[in-house]
C-alpha positions in Angstrom: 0.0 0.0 0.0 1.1 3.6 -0.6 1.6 5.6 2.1 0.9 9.5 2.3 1.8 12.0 5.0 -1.1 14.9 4.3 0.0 17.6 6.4 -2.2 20.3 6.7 -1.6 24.5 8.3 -4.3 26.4 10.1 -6.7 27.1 7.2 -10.5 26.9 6.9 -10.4 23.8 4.2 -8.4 21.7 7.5 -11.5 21.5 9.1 -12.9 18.7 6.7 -9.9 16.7 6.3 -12.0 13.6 7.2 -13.1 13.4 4.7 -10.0 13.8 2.5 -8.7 11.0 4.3 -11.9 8.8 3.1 -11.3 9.7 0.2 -7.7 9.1 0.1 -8.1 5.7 1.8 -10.4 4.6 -1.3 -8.0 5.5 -3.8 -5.6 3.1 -2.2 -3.8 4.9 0.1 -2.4 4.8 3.5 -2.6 8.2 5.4 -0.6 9.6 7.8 -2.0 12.8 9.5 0.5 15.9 10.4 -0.6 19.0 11.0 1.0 22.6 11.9 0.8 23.7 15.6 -2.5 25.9 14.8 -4.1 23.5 12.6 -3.6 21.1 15.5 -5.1 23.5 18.1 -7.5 23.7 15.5 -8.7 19.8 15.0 -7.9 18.7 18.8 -11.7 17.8 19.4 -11.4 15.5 16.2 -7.8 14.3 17.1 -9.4 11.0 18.6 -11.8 10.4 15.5 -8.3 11.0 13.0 -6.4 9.0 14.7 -9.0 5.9 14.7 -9.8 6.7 11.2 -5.8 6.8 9.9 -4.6 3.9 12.3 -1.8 6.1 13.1 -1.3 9.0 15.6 -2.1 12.7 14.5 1.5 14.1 14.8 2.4 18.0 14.9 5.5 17.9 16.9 8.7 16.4 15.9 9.1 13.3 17.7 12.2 12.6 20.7 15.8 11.6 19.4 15.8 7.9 19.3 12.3 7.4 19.7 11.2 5.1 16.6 9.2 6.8 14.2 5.1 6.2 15.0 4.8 6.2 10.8 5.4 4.1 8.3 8.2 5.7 5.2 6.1 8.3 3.3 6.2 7.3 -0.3 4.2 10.6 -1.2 3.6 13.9 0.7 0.7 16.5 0.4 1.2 19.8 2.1 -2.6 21.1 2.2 -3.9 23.9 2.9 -0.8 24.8 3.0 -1.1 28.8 4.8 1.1 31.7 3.6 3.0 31.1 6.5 3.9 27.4 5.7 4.6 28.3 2.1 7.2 30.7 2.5 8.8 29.1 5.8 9.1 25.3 3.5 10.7 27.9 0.5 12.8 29.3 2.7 14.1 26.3 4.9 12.6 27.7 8.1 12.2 23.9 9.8 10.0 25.1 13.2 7.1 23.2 12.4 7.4 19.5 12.3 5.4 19.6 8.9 7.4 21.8 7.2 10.4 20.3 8.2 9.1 17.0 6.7 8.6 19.1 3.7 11.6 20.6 3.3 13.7 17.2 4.3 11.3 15.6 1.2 13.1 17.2 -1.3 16.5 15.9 -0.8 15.1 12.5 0.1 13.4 12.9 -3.5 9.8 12.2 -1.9 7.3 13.1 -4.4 6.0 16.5 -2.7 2.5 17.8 -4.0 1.3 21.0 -2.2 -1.7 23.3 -2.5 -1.8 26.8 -0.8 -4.8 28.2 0.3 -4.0 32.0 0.7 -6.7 34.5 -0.1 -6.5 37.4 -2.7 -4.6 40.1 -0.2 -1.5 37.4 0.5 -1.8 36.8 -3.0 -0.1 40.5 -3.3 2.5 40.0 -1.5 5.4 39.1 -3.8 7.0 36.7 -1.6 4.2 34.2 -2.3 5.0 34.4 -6.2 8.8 33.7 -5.0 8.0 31.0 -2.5 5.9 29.4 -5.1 8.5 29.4 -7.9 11.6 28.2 -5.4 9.5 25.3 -4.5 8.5 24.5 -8.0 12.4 24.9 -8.8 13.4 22.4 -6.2 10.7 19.9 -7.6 7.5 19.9 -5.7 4.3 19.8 -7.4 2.6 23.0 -6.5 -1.4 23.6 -7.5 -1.8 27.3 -7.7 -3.0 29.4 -10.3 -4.1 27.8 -12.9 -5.3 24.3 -12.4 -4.9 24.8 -9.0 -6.1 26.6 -6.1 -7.2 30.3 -7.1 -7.2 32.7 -3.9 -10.6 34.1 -2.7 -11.2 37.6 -1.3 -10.2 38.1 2.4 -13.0 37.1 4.2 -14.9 35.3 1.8 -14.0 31.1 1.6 -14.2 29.1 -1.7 -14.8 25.7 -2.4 -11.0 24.2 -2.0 -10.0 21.8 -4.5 -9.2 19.0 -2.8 -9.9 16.4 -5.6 -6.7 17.9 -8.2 -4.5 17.7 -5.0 -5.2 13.7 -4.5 -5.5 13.5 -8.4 -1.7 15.0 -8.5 -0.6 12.8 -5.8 -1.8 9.6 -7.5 0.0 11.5 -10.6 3.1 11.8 -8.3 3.1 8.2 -7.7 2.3 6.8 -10.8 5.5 9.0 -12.4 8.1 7.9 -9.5 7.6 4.1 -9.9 
């Protein structure tokens, strides 16, 4: 079975990752739950239910030196929502969240990394986005935004996320690194 670490930052389309996960688990794949601190804060009343429904611990912290790893080897990776924050911190190498430090230690372990930001239309102006988005691209992760991807909203306003082309793109992922 392939295994997928779906990490996930503090943004409004977290809140239904159940769901995700069903739907991930019926197109074959084994998920593995990491969120950022926030997004953790955020799903602690549904921590119990995750964990059940992935088989695995939800993880946001890194875990102890020499403790062995509660997860099986990631053979995928999707980053989503992935926040402004999480973005620019993976781009630049900023490791303090144990998500984007999985992230960011992906790419030289040549993981197949899919992310989709959710950011709304005011990030969206801020150019470091547009450089965070093209170093990542640069260093090989599969980024949906923009076209065929996710399109930011107005602040305030959500938007359906497009969680389907992010699973689509990581069975892509898969199918292209066998």
């Amino acid at each position: 079975m392939t295994t997928l670490y779906l990490f996930g930052s503090a943004a409004p389309p977290v809140l239904g990752v159940g769901a995700v996960i069903e739907d991930a688990q019926q197109r074959g794949l084994d998920v593995c739950l990491g969120l950022t601190p926030a997004a953790a804060h955020w799903l602690e009343p549904q921590a119990a239910e995750l964990e059940r429904l992935t088989g695995h611990p939800v993880r946001s912290e890194y875990k102890t030196p020499g403790t062995a790893d509660a997860w099986p080897k990631a053979d995928v990776v999707l980053f989503a929502p992935a926040t402004f924050n999480s973005i620019n911190s993976w781009a630049l190498g900023i490791t303090s969240s144990f998500a984007v430090g999985v992230c960011a230690e992906g790419i030289g372990k040549g993981i197949p990394l899919v992310t989709m930001p959710c950011v709304n239309a005011a990030y969206a102006q801020h150019r470091a986005l547009d450089r965070s988005v093209a170093e990542l691209r640069g260093m090989g992760v599969s980024v949906l935004y923009g076209e065929g991807g996710f399109q930011p909203n107005p602040p305030g306003e959500g938007s359906d996320f497009p969680w389907r082309l992010a699973l689509d793109e990581v069975e892509r992922a898969v199918g292209a690194g066998r």
